[in-house]
C-alpha positions in Angstrom: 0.0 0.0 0.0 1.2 3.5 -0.5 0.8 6.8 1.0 -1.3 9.1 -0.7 -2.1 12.7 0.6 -5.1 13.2 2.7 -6.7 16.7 2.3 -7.2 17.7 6.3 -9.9 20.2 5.6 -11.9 17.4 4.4 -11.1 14.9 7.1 -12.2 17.7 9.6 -15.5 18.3 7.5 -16.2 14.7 8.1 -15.5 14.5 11.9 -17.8 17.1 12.2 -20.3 15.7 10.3 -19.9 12.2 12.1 -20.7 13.8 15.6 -23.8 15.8 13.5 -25.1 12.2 12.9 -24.4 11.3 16.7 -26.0 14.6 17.8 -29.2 13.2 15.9 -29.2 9.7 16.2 -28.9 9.9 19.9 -31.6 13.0 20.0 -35.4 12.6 21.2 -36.0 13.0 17.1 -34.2 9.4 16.9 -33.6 7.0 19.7 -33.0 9.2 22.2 -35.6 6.8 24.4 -35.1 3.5 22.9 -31.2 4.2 23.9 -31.6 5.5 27.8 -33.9 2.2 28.2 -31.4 -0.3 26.5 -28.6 1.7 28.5 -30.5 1.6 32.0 -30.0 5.1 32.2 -32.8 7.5 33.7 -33.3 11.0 33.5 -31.5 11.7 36.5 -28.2 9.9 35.7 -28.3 11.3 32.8 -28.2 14.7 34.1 -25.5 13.7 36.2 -23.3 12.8 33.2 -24.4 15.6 31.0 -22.2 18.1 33.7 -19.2 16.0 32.5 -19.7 16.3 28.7 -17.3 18.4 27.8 -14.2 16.2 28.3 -16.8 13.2 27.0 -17.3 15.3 23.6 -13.6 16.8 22.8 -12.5 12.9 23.3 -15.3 11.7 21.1 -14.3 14.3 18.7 -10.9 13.3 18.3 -11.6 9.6 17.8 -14.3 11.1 15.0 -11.1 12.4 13.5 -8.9 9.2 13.5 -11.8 7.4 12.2 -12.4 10.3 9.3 -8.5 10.0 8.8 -8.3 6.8 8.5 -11.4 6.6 5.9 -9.5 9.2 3.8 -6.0 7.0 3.9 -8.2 3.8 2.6 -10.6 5.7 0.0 -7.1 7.3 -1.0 -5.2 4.0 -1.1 -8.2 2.4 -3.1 -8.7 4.6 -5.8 -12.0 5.5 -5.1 -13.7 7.4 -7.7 -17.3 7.3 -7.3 -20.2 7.6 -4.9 -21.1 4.3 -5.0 -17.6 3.1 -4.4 -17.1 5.3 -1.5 -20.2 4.1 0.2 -19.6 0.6 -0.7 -16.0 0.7 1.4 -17.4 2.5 4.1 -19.8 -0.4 4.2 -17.3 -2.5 4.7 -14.9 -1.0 7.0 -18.2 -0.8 9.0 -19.2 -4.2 8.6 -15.9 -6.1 9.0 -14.5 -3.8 11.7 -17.3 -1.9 13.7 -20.4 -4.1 13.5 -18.2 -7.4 14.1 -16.4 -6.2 17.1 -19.3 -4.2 19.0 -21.0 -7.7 18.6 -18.1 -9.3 20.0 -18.9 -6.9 23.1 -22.6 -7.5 23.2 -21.8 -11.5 23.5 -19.4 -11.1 26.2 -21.4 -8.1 28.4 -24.6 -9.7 27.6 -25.6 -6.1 26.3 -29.1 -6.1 25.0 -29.4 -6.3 21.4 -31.6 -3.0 21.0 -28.3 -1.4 22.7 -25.6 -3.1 20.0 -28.8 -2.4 17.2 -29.0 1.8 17.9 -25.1 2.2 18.2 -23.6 0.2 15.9 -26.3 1.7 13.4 -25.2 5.4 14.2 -21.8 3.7 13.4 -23.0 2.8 9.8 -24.6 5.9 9.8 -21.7 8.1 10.3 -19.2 6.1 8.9 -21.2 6.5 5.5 -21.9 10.1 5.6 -17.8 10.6 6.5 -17.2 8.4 3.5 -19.6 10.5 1.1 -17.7 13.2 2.5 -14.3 12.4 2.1 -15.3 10.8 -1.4 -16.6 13.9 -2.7 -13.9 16.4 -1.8 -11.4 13.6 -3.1 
């Protein structure tokens, strides 16, 4: 494989973008509910937490980045050209990365499946909005 430059201006756009999705998918709009219940988190803990969410978000934005980097390396490295071909690798970077090992986390903490279900699907979700992104400002 071979190093080809990544354009950071993009690779920001897309972080920023990925924790859009998050802001949303995690919202009342979306499964705001569905998400505290799966969680076992109540209104009050989650006020609790919500006085600690700066550090949460600034670390949560920074792995957004790696992610987006990373993306932008691997649509660089494999010639992406179209739409369709950056959506179809973000696919699979999802599929045989994210979704595989979150499962391997729900069979081992015995998470609910509703739980793996809403979070690895905002993983999809942003993953393929960096990718259309990153794919085209490429």
């Amino acid at each position: 494989m071979f190093y080809t430059p990544v354009d950071y201006f993009s690779v920001l756009l897309a972080a920023l973008a990925g924790m859009v999705v998050g802001f949303v998918w995690y919202s009342p709009l979306l499964f705001a509910k569905p998400w505290m219940r799966y969680a076992k988190i109540d209104a009050k803990k989650l006020k609790e937490s919500q006085k600690k969410m700066g550090k949460t978000y600034v670390m949560s934005f920074i792995t957004t980045v790696v992610t987006a980097f990373i993306l932008a390396l691997l649509l660089n490295a494999s010639l992406v050209i179209t739409m369709t071909e950056g959506l179809m690798l973000g696919g699979v970077v999802w599929l045989g990365f994210v979704a595989t090992t979150m499962f391997t986390g729900v069979l081992f903490s015995e998470m609910p499946m509703g739980l793996f279900l809403i979070n690895s699907g905002y993983q999809l979700a942003s993953i393929l909005v960096m990718s259309a992104i990153l794919t085209a400002m490429m």
